[in-house]
C-alpha positions in Angstrom: 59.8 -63.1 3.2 60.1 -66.7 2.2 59.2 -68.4 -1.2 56.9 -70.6 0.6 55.3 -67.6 2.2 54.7 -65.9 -1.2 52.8 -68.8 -2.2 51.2 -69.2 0.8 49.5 -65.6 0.5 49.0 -66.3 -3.1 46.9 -69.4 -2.7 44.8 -67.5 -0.3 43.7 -64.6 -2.2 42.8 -67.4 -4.8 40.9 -69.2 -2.3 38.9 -66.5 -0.7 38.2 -65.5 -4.3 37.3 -68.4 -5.5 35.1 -69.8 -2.7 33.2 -66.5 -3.1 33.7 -64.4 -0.2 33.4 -65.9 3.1 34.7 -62.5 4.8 32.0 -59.6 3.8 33.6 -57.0 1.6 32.9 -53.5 2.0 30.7 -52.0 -0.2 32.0 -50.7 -3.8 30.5 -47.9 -5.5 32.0 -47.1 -8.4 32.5 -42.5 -8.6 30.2 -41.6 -10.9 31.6 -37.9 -12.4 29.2 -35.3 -12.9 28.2 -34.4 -16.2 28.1 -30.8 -18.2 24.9 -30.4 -20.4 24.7 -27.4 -22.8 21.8 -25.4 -23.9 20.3 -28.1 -26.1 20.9 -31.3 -23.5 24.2 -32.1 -25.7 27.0 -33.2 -23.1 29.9 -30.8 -22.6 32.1 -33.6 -20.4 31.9 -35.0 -17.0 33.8 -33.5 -14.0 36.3 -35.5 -13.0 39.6 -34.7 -11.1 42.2 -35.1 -14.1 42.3 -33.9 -17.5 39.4 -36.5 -18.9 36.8 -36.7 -21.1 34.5 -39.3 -20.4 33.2 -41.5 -23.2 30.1 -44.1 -23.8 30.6 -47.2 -24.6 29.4 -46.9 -28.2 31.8 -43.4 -28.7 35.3 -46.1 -28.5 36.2 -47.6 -31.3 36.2 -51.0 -31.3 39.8 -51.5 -32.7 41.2 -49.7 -29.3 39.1 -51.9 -27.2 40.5 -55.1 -29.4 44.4 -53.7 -29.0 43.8 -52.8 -25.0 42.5 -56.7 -24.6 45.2 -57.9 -27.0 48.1 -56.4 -25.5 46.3 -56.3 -21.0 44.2 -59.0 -20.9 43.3 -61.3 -24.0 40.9 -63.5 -21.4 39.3 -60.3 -20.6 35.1 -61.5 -21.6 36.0 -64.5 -20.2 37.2 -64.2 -16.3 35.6 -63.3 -13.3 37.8 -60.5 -12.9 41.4 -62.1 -12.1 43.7 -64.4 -13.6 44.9 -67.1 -11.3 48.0 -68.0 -13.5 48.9 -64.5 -14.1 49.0 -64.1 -10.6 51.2 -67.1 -10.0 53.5 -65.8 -12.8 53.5 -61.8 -11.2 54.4 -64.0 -8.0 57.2 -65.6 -8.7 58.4 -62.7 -10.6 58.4 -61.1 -7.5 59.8 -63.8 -5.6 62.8 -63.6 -8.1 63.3 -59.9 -7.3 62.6 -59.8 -4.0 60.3 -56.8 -4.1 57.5 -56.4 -6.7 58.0 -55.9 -10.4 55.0 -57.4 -11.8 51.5 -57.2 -11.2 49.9 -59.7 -13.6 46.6 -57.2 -13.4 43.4 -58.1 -15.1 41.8 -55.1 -16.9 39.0 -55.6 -14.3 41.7 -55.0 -11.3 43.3 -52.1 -13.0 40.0 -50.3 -13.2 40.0 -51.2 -9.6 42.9 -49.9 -9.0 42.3 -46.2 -10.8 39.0 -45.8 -9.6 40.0 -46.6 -5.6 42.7 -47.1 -4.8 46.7 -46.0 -5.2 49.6 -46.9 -7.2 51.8 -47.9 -4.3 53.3 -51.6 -4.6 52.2 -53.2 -1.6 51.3 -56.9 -1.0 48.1 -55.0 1.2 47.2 -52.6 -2.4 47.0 -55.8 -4.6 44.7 -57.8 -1.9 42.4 -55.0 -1.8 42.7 -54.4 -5.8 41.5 -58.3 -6.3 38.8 -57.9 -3.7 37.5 -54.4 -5.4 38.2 -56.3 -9.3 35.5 -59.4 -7.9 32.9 -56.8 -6.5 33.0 -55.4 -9.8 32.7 -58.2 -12.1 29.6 -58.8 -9.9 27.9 -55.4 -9.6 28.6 -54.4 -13.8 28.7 -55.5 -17.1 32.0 -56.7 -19.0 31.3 -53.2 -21.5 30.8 -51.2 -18.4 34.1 -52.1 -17.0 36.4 -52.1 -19.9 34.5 -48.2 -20.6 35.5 -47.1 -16.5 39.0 -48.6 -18.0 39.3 -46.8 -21.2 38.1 -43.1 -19.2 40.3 -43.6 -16.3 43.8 -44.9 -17.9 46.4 -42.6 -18.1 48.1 -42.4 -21.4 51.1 -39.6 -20.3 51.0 -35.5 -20.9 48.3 -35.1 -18.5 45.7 -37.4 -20.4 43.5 -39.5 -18.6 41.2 -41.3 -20.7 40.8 -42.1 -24.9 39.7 -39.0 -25.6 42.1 -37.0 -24.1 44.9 -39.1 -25.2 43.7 -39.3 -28.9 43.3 -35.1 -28.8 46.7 -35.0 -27.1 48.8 -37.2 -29.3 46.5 -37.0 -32.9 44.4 -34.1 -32.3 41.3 -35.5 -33.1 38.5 -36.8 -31.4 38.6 -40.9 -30.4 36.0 -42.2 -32.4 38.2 -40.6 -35.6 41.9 -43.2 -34.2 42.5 -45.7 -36.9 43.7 -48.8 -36.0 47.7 -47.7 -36.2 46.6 -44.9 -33.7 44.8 -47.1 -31.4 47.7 -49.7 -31.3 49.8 -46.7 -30.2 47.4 -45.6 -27.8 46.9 -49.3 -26.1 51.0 -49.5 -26.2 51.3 -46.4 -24.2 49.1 -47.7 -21.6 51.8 -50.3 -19.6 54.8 -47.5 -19.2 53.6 -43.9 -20.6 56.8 -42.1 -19.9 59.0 -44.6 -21.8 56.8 -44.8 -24.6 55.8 -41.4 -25.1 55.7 -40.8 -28.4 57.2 -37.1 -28.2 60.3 -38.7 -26.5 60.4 -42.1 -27.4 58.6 -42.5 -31.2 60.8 -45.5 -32.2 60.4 -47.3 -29.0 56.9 -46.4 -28.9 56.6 -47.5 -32.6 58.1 -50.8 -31.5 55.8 -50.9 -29.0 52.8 -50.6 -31.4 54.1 -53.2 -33.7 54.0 -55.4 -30.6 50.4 -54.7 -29.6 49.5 -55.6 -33.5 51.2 -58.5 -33.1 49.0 -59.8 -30.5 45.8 -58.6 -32.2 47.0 -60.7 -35.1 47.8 -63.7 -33.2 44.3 -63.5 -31.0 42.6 -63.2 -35.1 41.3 -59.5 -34.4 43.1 -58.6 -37.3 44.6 -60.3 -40.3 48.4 -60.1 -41.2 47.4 -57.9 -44.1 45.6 -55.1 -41.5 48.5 -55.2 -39.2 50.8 -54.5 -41.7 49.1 -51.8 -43.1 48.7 -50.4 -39.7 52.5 -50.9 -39.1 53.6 -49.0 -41.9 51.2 -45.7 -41.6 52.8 -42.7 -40.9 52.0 -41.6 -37.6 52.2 -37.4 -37.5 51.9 -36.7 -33.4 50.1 -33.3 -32.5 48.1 -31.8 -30.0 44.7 -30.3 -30.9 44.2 -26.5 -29.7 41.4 -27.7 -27.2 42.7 -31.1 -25.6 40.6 -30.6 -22.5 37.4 -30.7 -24.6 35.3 -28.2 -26.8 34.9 -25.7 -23.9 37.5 -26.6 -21.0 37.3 -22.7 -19.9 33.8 -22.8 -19.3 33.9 -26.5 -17.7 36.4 -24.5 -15.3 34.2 -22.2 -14.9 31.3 -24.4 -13.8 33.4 -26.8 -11.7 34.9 -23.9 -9.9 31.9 -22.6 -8.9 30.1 -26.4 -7.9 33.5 -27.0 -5.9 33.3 -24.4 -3.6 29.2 -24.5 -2.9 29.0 -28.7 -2.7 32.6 -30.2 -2.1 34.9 -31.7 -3.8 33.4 -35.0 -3.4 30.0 -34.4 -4.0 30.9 -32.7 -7.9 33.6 -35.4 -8.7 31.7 -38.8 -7.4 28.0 -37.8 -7.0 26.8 -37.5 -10.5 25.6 -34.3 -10.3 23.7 -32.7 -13.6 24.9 -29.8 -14.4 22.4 -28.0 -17.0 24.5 -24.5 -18.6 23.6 -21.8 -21.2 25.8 -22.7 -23.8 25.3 -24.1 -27.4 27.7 -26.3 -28.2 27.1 -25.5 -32.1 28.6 -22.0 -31.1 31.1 -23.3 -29.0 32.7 -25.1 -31.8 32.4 -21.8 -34.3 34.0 -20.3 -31.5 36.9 -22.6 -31.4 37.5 -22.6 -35.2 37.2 -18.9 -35.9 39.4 -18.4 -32.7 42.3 -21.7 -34.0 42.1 -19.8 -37.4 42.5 -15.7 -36.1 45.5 -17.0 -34.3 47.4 -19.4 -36.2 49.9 -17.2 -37.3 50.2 -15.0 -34.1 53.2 -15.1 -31.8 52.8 -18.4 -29.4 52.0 -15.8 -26.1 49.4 -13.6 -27.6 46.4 -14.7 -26.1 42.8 -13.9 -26.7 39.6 -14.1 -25.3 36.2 -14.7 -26.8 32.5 -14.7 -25.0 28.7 -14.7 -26.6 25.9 -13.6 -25.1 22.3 -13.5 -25.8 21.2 -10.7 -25.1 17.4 -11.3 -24.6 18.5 -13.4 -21.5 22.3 -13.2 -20.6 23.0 -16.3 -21.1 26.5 -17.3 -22.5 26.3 -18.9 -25.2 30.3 -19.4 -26.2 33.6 -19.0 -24.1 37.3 -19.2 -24.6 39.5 -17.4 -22.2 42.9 -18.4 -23.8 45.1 -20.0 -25.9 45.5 -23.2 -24.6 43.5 -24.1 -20.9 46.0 -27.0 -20.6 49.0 -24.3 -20.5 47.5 -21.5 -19.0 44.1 -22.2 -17.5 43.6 -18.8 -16.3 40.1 -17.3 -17.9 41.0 -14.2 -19.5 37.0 -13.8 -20.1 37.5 -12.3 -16.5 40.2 -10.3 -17.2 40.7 -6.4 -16.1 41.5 -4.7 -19.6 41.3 -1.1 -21.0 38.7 -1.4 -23.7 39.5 1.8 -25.9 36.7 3.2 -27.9 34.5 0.2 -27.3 33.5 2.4 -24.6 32.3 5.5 -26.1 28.8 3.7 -27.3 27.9 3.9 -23.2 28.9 8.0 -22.8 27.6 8.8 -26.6 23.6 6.7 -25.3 23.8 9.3 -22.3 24.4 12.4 -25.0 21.2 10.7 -27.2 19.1 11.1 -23.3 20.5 14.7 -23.3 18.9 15.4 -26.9 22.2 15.4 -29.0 21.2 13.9 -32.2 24.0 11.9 -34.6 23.4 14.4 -36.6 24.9 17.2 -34.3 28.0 18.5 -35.7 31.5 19.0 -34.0 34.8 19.8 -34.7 37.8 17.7 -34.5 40.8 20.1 -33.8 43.4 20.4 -31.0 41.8 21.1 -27.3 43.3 21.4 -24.0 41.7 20.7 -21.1 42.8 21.8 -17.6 42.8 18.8 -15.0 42.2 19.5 -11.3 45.8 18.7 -10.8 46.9 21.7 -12.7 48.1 19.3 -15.6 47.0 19.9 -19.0 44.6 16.9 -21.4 45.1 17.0 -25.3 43.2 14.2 -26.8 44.3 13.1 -30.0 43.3 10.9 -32.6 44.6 7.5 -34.0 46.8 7.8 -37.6 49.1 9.5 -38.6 47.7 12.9 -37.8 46.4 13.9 -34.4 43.7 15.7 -35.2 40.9 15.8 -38.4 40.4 19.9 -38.7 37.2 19.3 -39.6 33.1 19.2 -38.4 31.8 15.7 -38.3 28.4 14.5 -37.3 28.3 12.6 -34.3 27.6 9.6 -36.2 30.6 10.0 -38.5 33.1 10.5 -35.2 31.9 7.1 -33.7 32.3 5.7 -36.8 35.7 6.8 -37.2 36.1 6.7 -33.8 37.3 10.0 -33.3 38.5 10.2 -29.7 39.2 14.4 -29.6 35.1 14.8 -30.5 34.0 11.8 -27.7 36.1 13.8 -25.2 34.7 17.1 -25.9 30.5 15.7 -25.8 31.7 13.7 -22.1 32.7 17.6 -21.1 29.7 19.1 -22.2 27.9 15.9 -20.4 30.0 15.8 -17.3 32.8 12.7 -16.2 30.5 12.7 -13.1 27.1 12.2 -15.1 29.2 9.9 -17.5 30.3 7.7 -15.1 27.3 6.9 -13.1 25.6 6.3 -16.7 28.0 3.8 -17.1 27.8 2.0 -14.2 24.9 1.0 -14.9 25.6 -1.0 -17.8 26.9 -3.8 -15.2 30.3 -2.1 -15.0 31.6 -1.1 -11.2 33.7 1.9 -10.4 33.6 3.6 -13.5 36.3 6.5 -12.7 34.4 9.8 -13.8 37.4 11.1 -16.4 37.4 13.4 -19.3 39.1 10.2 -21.1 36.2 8.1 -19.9 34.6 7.4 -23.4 38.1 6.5 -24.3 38.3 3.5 -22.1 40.2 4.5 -19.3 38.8 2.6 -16.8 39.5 -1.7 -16.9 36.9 -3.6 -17.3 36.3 -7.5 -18.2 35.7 -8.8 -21.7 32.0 -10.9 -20.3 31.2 -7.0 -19.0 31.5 -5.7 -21.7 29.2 -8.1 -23.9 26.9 -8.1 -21.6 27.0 -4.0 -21.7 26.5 -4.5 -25.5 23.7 -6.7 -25.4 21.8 -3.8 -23.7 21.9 -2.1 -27.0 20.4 -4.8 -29.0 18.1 -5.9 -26.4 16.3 -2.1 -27.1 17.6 -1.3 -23.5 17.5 -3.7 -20.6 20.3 -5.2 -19.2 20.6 -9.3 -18.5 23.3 -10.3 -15.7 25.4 -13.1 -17.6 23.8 -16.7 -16.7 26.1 -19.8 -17.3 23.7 -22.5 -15.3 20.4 -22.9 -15.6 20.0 -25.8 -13.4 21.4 -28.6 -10.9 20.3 -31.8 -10.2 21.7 -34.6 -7.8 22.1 -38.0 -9.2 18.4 -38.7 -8.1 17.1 -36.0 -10.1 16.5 -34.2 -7.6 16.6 -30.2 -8.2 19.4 -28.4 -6.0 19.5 -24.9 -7.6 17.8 -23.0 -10.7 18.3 -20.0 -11.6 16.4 -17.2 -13.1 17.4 -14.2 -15.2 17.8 -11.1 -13.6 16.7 -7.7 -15.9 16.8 -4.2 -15.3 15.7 -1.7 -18.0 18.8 1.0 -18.8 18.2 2.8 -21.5 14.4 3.8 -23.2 14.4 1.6 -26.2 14.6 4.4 -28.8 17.8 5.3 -27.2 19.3 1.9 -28.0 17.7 1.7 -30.8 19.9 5.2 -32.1 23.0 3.8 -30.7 22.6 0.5 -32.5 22.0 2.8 -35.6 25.1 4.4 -35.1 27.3 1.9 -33.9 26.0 0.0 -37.5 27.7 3.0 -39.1 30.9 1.6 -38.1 30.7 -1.9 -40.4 29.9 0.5 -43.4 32.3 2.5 -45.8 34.6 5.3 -43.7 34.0 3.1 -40.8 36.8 0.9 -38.6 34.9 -2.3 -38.9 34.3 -1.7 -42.4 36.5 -4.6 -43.6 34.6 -7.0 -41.8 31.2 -7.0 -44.1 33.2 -9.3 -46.5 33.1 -11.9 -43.5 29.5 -11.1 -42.4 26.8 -10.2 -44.0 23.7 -9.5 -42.1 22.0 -6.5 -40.0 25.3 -5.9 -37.6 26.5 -2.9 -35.5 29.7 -3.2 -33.5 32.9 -1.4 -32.5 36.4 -1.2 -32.7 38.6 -0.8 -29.7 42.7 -0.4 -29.4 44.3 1.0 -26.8 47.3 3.5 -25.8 50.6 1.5 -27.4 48.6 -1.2 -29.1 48.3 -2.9 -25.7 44.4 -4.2 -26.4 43.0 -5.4 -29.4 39.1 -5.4 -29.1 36.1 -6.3 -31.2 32.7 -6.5 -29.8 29.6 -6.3 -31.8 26.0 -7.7 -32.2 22.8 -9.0 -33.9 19.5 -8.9 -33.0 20.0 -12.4 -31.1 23.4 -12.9 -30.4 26.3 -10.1 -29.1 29.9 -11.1 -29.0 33.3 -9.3 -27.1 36.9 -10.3 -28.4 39.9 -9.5 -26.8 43.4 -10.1 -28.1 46.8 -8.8 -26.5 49.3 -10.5 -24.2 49.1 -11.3 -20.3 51.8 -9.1 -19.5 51.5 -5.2 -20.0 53.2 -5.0 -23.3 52.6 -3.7 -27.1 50.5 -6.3 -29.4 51.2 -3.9 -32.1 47.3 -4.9 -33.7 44.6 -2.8 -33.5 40.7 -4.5 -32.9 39.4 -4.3 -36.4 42.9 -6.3 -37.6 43.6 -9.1 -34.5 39.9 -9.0 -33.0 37.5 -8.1 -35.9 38.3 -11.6 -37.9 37.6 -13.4 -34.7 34.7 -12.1 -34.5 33.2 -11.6 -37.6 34.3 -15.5 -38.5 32.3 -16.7 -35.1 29.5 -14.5 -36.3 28.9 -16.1 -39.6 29.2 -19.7 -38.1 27.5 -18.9 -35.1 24.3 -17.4 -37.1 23.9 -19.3 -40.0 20.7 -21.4 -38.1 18.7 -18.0 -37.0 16.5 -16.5 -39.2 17.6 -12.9 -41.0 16.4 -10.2 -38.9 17.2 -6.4 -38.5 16.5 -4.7 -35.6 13.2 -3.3 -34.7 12.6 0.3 -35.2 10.8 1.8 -32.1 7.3 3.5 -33.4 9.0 7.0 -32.0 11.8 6.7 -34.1 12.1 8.1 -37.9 15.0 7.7 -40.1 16.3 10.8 -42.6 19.2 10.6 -45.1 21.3 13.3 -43.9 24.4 15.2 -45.3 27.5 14.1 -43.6 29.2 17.4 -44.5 26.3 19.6 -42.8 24.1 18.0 -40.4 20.9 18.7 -42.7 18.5 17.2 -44.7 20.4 15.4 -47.8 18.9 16.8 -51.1 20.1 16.7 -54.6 23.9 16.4 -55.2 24.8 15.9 -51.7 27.0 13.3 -52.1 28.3 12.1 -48.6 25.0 11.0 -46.8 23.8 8.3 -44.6 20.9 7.3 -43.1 20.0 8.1 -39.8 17.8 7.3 -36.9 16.3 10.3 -34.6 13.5 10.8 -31.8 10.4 12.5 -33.3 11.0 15.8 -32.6 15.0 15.9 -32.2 15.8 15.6 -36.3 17.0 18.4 -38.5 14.2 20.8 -40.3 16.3 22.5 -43.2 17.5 21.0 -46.1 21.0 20.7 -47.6 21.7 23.6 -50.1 25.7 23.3 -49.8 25.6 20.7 -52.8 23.2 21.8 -55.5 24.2 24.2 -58.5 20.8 25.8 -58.2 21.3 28.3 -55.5 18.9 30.9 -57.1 15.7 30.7 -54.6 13.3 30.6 -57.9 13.7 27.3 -58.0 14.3 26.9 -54.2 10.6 25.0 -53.7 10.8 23.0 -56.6 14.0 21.7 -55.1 12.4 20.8 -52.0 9.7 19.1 -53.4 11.7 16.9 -55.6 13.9 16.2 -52.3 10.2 15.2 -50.7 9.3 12.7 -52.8 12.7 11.2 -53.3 12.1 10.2 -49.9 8.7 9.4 -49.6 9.9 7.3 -52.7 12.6 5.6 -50.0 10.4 5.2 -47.3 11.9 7.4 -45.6 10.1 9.9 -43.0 10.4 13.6 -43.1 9.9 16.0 -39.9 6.0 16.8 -39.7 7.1 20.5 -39.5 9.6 20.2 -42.8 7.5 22.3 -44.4 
């Protein structure tokens, strides 16, 4: 194409802008992503098709906005959208070339550009982007355009948008750049690969230096700022969440809007999306989870979920390490739990009247299997069996896995399993190994399972959304919580009691009362060759599961109270410190005794292993412990007893109405 031709189509676009319109444009509605609110109206992000985080106008710092205008488009406030002499300049550029090299774009017309159209270089694309750039000017504020610019620019590494760029290359949050980090930013802008900062940081230095220059000379900043700016060490890193506070849970939701509305409807239609999780928790989650795993091996993953379990609604997610990396939710992950099963088999014994006080032994047993082969259980350590009684209590404490096989004998796989089930679990395989975690099952299963414990027995299917609306405000889907009552309340209220035993002395989450200190039960879990690392415990308001181990079936070498309980128990603290200190409530039917751990029976004087314990009226021992005292003679047999009465009338603690 000739010179004069060049010109000629030049002149026109100029024209037919400038005499506003003669033809009729089509109409240009600007995609309007839909947002992510959490539990409290806060907003998680907007839904958008790339890894972006959409900001307000007030949320960018005014120093990027200065350094983007500086270095794109110093006439920015003041055009209508285009820049005739910029496009005379871009023209013969390309004239010179003889294909195009330069596009002398406004901000206005690259906003155009990312928001509808593509980046091919076509005389057609750059019509079409001045004719979109003019509808805009007239349809939205200067601030509203140079915000669509500063969420839809892409800055390299995947990041579209400030706030992904300033997580990706600073790892903090946009409103925290200082003005050297916003010069980088707004330098990165015109060529992202050659000025990436990873690859290139002297060129992209230079580059920064330039865009300072230019704030300088258009008196944004003095000489003194920009060379204070130009001298700060920059330190480039990623933070551990660049695609937001909760980018597995934003997944989550957009999966699940994606395939029920369209593509198109979730990314352009402004949907509101209104979810069940706390923000506040989120971000307890994040910490405790960036802290846990700092100094683990770069594939170990883990997984964390919260649950409350008055309603089932999640409170906190993460299902990995880094969603940017590997985006696949490990929440949903099919994982042996180890002994954070036995809870569900040891509630079905409690049904059957075994008490935590029922004492077993742990020593070597072999079961015959149907296939002829022969079981032996065996316990964690060094040894593979105790050789000693322990109350029921004491064994899930310990988690003695030869004692939780032999009660899911006397119980029945069969009977096990279908007790299971019911917990929100599916295809529970009826196994003497049951209680021992045998079967896979998903981290959000098993919180949810857990919660039916602190809930005082009903189980809450796991919400995430509580509500959709279209960009009218108009109501497209709510959903309500769906219950079912599993267990009778004193039954969870037992298993609670017990599963408490485990955070105190003797028990595997013992360690972890140094990081939390309120009313807490909870249970360890590690699998066969230290596969699965599990934590998963609860309040009277909040339950949490943690999973740590790698994708691939291979050792972690950790067990749950080491990799998982720290997680936790750090989430736990944070995640708690609003609610008010509550214990759990003690069902009217249910009376505690201090019991001997050594016998079974009624602690009395000088029995010096005992714990409190939590029976249904009518199920708790009637004798008291002799094995301790050195006054065996039974002269003073009565006295004895009445002394051990009222040391626990004197601890509030209720005997059997038949003691006597």
């Amino acid at each position: 194409m000739s010179k004069a031709k060049y010109l000629m189509i030049v002149n026109l676009i100029i024209v037919l802008i400038c005499c506003g319109f003669v033809i009729e444009l089509p109409p240009v509605k600007v995609p309007e992503p839909s947002i992510i609110y959490d539990i409290n109206g806060n907003v998680i992000r907007g839904i958008t098709e790339n890894n972006t985080i959409n900001l307000n106008r007030e949320e960018i710092p005014d120093h990027f906005i200065n350094a983007i205008i500086a270095i794109e488009d110093k006439n920015f406030y003041s055009h209508y959208g285009f820049d005739p002499l910029g496009i005379v300049r871009a023209a013969f550029s390309n004239i010179k070339a003889g294909r195009i090299v330069a596009g002398g774009s406004t901000i206005t017309q690259q906003t155009a550009k990312n928001l509808f159209l593509t980046n091919e270089r076509t005389w057609l694309r750059k019509f079409k982007e001045l004719l979109y750039a003019f509808q805009l000017e007239r349809e939205y504020s200067k601030d509203e355009i140079i915000t669509f610019y500063c969420n839809s620019i892409y800055f390299g590494h995947g990041a579209y948008g400030l706030e992904a760029a300033a997580r990706t290359f600073f790892a903090r949050s946009a409103s925290e750049l200082t003005l050297a980090q916003a010069a980088l930013l707004a330098g990165i802008t015109n060529w992202p690969s050659e000025y990436d900062p990873y690859i290139n940081p002297d060129k992209a230095k230079n580059r920064q230096k330039i865009v300072l220059q230019r704030m300088v000379a258009e008196e944004m900043i003095s000489s003194e700022e920009a060379e204070l700016a130009a001298n700060e060490k920059l330190n480039y890193e990623s933070v551990l969440f660049v695609a937001g506070d909760a980018p597995y849970f934003s997944a989550m939701v957009t999966d699940y809007l994606v395939e029920k509305y369209g593509e198109r409807t979730v990314y352009q239609e402004g949907m509101k999306i209104y979810t069940t999780l706390d923000l506040s928790m989120q971000r307890a989650a994040n910490q405790s989870y960036a802290d846990g795993m700092k100094d683990r091996p770069a594939d170990l993953q883990a997984a964390l979920v919260a649950v409350d379990p008055a309603n089932g609604y999640i409170k906190a997610l993460i299902g990995g390490r880094d969603y940017t990396k590997a985006p696949f939710n490990r929440v949903f992950a099919d994982r042996q739990p180890g002994s954070t099963f036995k809870p569900f088999m040891y509630s079905l014994a409690v049904d059957w009247g075994i008490t935590q006080a029922d004492m077993f032994m742990c020593e070597e047993y072999e079961y015959k299997l149907i296939t002829g082969d022969l079981y032996r259980p065996t316990d964690y350590g060094d040894k593979p069996f105790h050789n000693r009684r322990f109350t029921i209590r004491e064994a899930l404490a310990k988690s003695d896995n030869v004692i939780a096989v032999k009660v899911n004998e006397i119980l029945g796989p069969d009977k096990a399993a279908e007790h299971a089930n019911r917990f929100g679990f599916n295809d529970i395989k009826p196994i003497l190994s049951l209680p021992l975690g045998s079967t896979e099952v998903k981290p959000v299963e098993l919180a949810a399972a857990y919660s039916v414990f602190a809930s005082g027995g009903v189980y809450s299917k796991t919400i995430y959304i509580t509500e959709i609306k279209d960009r009218q405000g108009n109501v497209l889907e709510q959903n309500q919580i769906e219950q079912r009552r599993v267990l009778g309340e004193d039954t969870a209220y037992i298993i609670t009691d017990m599963l408490k035993g485990v955070m105190q002395p003797g028990g595997t989450g013992s360690g972890l009362r140094n990081l939390f200190d309120r009313p807490v039960a909870g249970k360890t879990g590690t699998t066969d060759n230290f596969n699965d690392a599990w934590f998963v415990g609860f309040t009277p308001g909040l339950c949490c599961a943690v999973w740590v181990g790698y994708d691939a079936d291979q050792t972690a070498n950790l067990t749950g109270g080491a990799a998982a309980g720290p997680i936790w128990a750090n989430f736990m603290r944070q995640a708690t410190a609003g609610m008010s200190y509550q214990d759990f409530i003690r069902p009217a039917n249910v009376v505690l005794i201090n019991i001997d751990l050594d016998t079974g029976l009624i602690a009395a004087e000088g029995c010096e292993r005992t714990s409190l314990m939590a029976f249904k009226k009518g199920t708790e021992p009637e004798e008291l412990c002799y094995k301790h005292s050195s006054v065996w003679d039974w002269l003073f047999r009565n006295d004895m007893e009445e002394n051990t009465k009222e040391s626990v009338e004197d601890n509030n603690i209720m005997l059997p109405e038949n003691h006597e």
